[in-house]
PATORZA-493968 format. One record per residue: residue in one letter; x, y negated, z of N, C-alpha, C in turn. Coordinates in Angstrom, 1 decimal. Layout:
% PATORZA-493968
[site "A",[X,Y,Z],[X,Y,Z],[X,Y,Z]] ...
END
This chain:
% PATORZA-493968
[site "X",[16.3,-24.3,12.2],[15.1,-23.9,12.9],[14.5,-22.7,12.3]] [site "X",[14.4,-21.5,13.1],[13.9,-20.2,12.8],[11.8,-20.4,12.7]] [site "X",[11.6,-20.0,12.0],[10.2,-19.7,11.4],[9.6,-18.5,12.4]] [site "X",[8.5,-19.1,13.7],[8.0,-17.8,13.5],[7.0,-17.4,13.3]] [site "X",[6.7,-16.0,13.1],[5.1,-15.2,12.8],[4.3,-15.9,13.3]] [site "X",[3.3,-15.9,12.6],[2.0,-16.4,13.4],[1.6,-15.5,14.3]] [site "X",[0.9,-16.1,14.9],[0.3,-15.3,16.2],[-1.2,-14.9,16.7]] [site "X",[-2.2,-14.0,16.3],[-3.4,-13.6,16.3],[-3.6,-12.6,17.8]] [site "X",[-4.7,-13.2,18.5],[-4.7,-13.2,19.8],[-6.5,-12.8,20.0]] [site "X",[-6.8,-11.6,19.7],[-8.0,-10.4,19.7],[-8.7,-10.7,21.3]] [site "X",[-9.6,-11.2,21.8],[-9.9,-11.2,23.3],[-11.0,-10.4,23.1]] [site "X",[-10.7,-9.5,24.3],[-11.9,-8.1,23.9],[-11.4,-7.2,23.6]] [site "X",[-10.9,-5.8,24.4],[-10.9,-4.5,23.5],[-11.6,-3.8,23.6]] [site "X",[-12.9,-3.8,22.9],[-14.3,-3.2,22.6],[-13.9,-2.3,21.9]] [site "X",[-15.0,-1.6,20.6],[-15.1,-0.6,20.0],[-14.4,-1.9,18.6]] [site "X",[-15.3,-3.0,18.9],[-14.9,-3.9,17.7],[-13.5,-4.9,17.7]] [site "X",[-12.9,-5.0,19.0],[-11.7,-5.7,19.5],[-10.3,-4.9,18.6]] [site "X",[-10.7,-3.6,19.4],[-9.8,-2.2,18.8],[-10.0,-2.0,17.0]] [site "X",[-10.6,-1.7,16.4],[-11.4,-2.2,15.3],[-10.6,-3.2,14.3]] [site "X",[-10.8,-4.2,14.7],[-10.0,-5.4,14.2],[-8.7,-5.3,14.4]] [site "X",[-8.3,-5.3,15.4],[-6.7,-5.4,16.3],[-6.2,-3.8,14.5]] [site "X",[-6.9,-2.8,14.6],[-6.2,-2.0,13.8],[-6.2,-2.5,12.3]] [site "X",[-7.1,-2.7,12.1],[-7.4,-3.5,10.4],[-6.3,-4.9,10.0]] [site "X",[-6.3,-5.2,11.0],[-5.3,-6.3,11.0],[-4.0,-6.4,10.9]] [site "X",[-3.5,-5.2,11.9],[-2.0,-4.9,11.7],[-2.0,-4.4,10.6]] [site "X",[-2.6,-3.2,9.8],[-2.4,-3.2,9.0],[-2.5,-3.9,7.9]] [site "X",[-3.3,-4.9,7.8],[-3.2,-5.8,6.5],[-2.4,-6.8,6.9]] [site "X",[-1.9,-7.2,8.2],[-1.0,-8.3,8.5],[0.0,-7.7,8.3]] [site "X",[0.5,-6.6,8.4],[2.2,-5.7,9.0],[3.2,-6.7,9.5]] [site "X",[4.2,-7.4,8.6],[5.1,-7.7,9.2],[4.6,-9.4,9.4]] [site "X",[3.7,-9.5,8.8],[3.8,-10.9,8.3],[3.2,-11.6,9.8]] [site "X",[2.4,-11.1,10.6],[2.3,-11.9,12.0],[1.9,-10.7,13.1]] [site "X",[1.9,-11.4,14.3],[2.0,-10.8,15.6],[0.8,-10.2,15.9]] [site "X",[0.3,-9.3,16.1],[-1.1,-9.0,16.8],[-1.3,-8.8,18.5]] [site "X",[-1.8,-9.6,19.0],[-1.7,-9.5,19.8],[-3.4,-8.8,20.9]] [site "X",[-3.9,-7.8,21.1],[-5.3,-7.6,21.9],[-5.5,-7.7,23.4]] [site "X",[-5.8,-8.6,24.2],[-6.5,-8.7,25.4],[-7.4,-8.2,26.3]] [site "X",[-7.8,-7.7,27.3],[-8.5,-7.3,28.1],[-8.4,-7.1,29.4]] [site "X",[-9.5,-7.2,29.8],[-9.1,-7.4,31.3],[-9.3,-6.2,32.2]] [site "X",[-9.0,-4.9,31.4],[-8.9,-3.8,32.3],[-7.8,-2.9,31.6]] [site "X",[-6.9,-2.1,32.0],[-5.9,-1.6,31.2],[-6.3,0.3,30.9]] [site "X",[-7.4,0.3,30.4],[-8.1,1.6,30.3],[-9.6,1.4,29.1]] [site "X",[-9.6,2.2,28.5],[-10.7,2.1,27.2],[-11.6,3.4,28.1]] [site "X",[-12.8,2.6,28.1],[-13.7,3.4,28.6],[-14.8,4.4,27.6]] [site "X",[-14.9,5.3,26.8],[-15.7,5.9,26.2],[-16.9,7.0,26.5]] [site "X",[-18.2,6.3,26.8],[-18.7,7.1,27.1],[-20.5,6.8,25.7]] [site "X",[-20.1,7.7,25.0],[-21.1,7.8,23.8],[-22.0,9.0,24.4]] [site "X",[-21.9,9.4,25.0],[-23.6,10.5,25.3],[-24.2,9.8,26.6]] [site "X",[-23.7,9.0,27.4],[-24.1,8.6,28.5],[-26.0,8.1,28.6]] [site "X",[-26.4,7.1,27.1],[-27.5,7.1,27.5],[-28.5,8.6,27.2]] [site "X",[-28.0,9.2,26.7],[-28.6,10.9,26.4],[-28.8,11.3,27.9]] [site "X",[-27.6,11.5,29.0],[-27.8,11.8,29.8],[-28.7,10.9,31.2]] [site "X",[-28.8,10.1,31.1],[-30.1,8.9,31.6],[-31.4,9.4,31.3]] [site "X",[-31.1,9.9,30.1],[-32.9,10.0,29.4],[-33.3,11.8,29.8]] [site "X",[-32.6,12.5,30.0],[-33.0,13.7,30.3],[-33.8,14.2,32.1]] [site "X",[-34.2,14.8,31.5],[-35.6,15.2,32.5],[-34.5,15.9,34.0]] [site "X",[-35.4,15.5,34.5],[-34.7,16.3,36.3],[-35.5,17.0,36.9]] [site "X",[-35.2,17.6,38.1],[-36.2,18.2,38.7],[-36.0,19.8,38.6]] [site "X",[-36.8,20.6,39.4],[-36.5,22.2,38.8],[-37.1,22.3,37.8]] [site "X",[-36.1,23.3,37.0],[-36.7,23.8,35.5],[-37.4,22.8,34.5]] [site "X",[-36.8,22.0,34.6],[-37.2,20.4,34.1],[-36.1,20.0,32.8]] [site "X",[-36.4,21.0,32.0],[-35.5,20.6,30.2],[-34.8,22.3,30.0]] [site "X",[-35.1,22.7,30.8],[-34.5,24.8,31.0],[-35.3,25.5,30.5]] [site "X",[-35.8,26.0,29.4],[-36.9,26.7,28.8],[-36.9,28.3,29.6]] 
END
């Protein structure tokens, strides 16, 4: 009977999903499987988004 890797199974690939899933492999390497989950096949990054919500509209409205 062959031995296998254990198996670590990440649900979520957030900022903190991705995060883990990398810290892991690296401290796990050979020794078990990493496996990360999500239910869309695309990382969405949008870090200035609430900046852009909060800015003023209108004419000449943030245009010095």
């Amino acid at each position: 009977m062959t031995r296998q890797r254990p198996r670590i199974v990440i649900v979520g690939a957030g900022f903190a999903g991705q995060q883990a899933a990398k810290s892991m492999s690296r401290t796990a390497r050979e020794k078990a499987e990493i496996v990360l989950l999500n239910p869309t096949d695309y990382f969405l990054h949008l870090p200035l988004l609430p900046q852009g919500w909060g800015a003023p509209c209108g004419v000449g409205g943030g245009v010095p």
